[in-house]
Structure formats: structure tokens, C-alpha cells
C-alpha positions as CSV (number, residue, x, y, z in Angstrom):
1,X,0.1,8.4,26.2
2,X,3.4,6.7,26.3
3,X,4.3,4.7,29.4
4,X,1.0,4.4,31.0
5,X,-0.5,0.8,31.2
6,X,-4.6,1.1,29.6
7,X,-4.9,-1.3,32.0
8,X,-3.6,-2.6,35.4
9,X,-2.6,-6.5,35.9
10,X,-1.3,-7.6,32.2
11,X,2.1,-9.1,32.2
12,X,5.1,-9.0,29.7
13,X,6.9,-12.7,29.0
14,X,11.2,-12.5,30.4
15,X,11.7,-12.7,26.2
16,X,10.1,-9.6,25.4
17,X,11.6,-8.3,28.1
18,X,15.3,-9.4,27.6
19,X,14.9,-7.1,24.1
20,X,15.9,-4.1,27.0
21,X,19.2,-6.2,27.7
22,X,19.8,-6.7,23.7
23,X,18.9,-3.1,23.0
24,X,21.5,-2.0,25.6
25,X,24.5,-4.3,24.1
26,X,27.0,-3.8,25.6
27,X,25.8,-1.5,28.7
28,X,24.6,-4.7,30.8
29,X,25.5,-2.7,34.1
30,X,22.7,0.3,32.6
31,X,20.2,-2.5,31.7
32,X,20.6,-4.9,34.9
33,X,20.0,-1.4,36.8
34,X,17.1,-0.3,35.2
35,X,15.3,-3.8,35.3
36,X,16.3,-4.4,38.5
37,X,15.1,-1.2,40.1
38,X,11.5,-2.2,39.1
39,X,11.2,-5.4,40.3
40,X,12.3,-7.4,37.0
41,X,15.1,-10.3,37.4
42,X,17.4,-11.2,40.1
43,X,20.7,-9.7,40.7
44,X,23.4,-12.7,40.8
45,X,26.9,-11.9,41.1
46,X,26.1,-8.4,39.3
47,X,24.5,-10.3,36.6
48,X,20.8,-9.6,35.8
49,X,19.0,-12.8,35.4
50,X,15.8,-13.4,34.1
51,X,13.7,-16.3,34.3
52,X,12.5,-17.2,30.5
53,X,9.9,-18.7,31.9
54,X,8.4,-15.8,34.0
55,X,6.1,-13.2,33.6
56,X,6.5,-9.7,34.3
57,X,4.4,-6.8,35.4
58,X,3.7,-4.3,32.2
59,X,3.5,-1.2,34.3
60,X,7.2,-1.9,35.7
61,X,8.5,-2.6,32.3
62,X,6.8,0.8,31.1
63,X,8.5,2.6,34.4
64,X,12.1,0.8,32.9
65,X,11.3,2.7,29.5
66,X,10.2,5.9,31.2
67,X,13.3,6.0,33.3
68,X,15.5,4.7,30.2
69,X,13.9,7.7,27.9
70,X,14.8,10.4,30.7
71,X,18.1,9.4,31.4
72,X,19.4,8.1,28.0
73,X,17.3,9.0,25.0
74,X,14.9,7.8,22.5
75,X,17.8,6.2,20.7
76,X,18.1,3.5,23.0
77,X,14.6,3.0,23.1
78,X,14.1,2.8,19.3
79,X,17.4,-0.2,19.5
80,X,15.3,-2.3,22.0
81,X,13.1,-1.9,19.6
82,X,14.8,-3.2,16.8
83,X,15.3,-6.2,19.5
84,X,12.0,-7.0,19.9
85,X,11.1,-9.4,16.6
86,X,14.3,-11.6,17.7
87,X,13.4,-11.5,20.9
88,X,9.8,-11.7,21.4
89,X,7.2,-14.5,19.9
90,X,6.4,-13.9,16.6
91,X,3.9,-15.7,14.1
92,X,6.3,-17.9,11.9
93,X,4.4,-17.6,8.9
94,X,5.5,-14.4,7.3
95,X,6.3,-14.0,3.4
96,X,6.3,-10.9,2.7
97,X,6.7,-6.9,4.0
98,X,2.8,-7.2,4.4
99,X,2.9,-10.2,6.6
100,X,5.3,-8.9,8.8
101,X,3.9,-5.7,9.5
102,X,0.6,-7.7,10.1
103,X,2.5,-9.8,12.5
104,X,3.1,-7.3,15.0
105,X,-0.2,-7.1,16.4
106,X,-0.4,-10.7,16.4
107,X,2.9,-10.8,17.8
108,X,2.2,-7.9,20.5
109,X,-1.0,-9.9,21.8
110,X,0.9,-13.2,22.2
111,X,4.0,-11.8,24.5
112,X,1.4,-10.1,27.1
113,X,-1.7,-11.8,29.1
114,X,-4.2,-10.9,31.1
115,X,-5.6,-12.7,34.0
116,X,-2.9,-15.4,33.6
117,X,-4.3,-15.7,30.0
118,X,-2.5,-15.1,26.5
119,X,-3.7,-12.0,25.1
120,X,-3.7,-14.1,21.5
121,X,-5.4,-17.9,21.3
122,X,-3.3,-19.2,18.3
123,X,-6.0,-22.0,18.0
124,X,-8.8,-19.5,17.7
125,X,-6.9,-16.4,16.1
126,X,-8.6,-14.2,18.6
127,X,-7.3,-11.4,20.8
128,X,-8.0,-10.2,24.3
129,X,-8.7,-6.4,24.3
130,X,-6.9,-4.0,27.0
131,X,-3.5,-3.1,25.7
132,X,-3.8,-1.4,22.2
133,X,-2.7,-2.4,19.3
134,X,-0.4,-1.7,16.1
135,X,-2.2,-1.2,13.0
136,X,-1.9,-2.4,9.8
137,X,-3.6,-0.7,6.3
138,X,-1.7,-0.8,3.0
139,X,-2.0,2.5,1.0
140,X,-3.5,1.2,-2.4
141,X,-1.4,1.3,-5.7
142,X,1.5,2.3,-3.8
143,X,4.7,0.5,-2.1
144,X,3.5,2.0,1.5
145,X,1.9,0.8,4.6
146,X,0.1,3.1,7.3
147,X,0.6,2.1,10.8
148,X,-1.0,3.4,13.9
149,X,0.0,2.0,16.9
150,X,-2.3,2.7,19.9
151,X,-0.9,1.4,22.8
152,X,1.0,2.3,26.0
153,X,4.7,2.2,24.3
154,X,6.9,4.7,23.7
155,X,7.3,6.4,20.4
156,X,10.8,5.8,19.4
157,X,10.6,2.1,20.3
158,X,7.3,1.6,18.3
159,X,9.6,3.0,15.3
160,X,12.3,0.6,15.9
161,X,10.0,-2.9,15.5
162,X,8.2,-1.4,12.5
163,X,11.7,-0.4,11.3
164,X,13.4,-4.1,12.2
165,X,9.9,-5.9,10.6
166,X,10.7,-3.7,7.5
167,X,14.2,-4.3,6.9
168,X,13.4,-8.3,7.0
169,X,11.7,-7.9,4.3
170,X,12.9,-5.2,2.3
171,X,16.4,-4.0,3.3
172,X,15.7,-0.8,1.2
173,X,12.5,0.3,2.9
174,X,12.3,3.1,5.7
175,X,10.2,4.1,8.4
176,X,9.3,7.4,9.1
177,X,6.8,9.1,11.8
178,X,4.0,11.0,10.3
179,X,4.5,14.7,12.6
180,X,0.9,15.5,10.8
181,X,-0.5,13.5,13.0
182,X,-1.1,12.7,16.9
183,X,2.2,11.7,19.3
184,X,2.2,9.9,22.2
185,X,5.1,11.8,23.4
186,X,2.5,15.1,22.8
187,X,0.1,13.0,25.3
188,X,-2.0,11.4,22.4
189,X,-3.0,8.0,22.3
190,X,-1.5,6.8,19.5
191,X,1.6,7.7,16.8
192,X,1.1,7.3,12.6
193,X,3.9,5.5,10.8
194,X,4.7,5.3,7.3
195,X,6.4,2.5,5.4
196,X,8.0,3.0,2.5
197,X,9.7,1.3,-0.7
């Protein structure tokens, strides 16, 4: 179900979070407001600050996308995230389309902790379980990738990082959301994805 933290205490680094700010453009006043009201930054001279090096409750950050998706739409939600891989930490070894949707998880793991712990040892190449993930399985003899993405997020923005990981790879490639199966914005889980070239 979109929204909900799966599990209470894991943070979000200020970079992931600043993707709200980018996705927003120009509307700083509608992003400093929504951050704000949940706790995340400082308000300086009606400027929204945020501390690059902090960390930052998930469960507000989800309340700042709830309260984003009521008020203003799922469009603005999929921008932020089409924000998020210039934003957020991502693996820096990616070749290819395949890499890159990989990446995600990797990615997704790295920008949260839990117990003041990255969710993703980069030494080790192990995760922490507790906040989903986003799946990766390539559909064989065909230019597609399946990706199920299990985890507290809303829909729209989900789309928008699969779509933005897409396009850096191949420009001519689309996303589309599988309405066969389960929606997080039906109370599922999780939502399918399709990639296509």
C-alpha cells in the first residue's frame, strides 16, 4: 500500500529527499511547504534548506507524498520521480538498460538505513530487509523487462525512476503499468511495470 512505511525507524538521506524540490521546479514555495510541514528542513528567509548531510524520517517523507498526491496529482509525483537517479546515490557502474534497471534496488537500499545503518554494504553487496524492493527480471528473447516494485512508494513516482533509468539508456524505450495486475493505489502491495524497446 502506497505511503505506509513496512517498517517504523528507517530514514531517507536530504539527497533523496531534495528529488521533491527538483520534481517541483519551479514551485519552491509548494515544495518548502510540504517538507516543512513534516518536519524535513529548516525554513530560512522562506527558503527550505536541507542539510545534505542529514537523515530524514521515511514515514514523514511518505506523509509529504500523500499530502502532495491529494492536493496536486500523480503527475507531480511521477516528476520527483524522474529526479530521483540525479538526485539520489546510485551504483556508478551501469552499461546498459539492464544495469540500470538492476541498479535501482541497489540504489533504493543505499539512500535509506535502518538503525543508523545503510540498508546496502557496498563492500559486502548485501542488503538490510524492511523496506521492499524494486524488481528486476528480463522477459527472454524479447527487448522487455518486468518490474515489480514492492515497497511503501507511490505508484506514479515508482513509474517515473523506472521511466528516467530507461530513457538513460534507451531514449526510445517506454514504461508502462501493467493494470492486469495488483496497484498499490488499489491497496496492494506492490505495482507491475513493463519496459519496453
Amino acid at each position: 500500500m502506497q505511503f505506509k512505511a513496512f517498517e517504523s525507524g528507517i530514514e531517507v538521506n536530504a539527497p533523496t529527499v531534495s528529488a521533491i524540490v527538483q520534481g517541483l521546479g519551479c514551485f519552491t514555495n509548494i515544495s518548502r511547504r510540504y517538507l516543512n510541514q513534516v518536519g524535513i528542513g529548516t525554513v530560512v528567509n522562506k527558503k527550505l534548506i536541507l542539510d545534505m548531510d542529514a537523515w530524514y524520517s521515511q514515514e514523514a517523507w511518505l506523509e509529504a507524498f500523500e499530502n502532495i498526491a491529494r492536493q496536486i496529482g500523480d503527475r507531480v509525483l511521477f516528476n520527483i520521480g524522474m529526479s530521483i537517479p540525479s538526485s539520489a546515490r546510485f551504483p556508478s557502474r551501469m552499461k546498459d538498460i539492464h544495469d540500470g534497471i538492476r541498479s535501482i534496488d541497489v540504489a533504493y537500499h543505499l539512500n535509506h538505513r535502518k538503525n543508523g545503518k545503510s540498508m546496502f554494504d557496498t563492500r559486502t553487496n548485501t542488503m538490510i530487509e524492511g523496506i521492499g524492493h524494486y524488481g528486476y527480471e528480463p522477459v527472454e528473447g524479447e527487448n522487455e523487462i518486468v518490474c515489480v516494485c514492492n515497497n511503501p512508494y507511490p505508484c506514479a513516482f515508482d513509474k517515473g525512476i523506472i521511466t528516467a533509468m530507461t530513457q538513460r539508456f534507451k531514449p526510445e524505450a517506454y514504461v508502462i503499468h501493467d493494470d492486469s495486475q495488483e496497484c498499490r493505489k488499489n491497496g496492494f502491495d506492490s505495482c507491475t511495470y513493463r519496459v519496453l524497446w
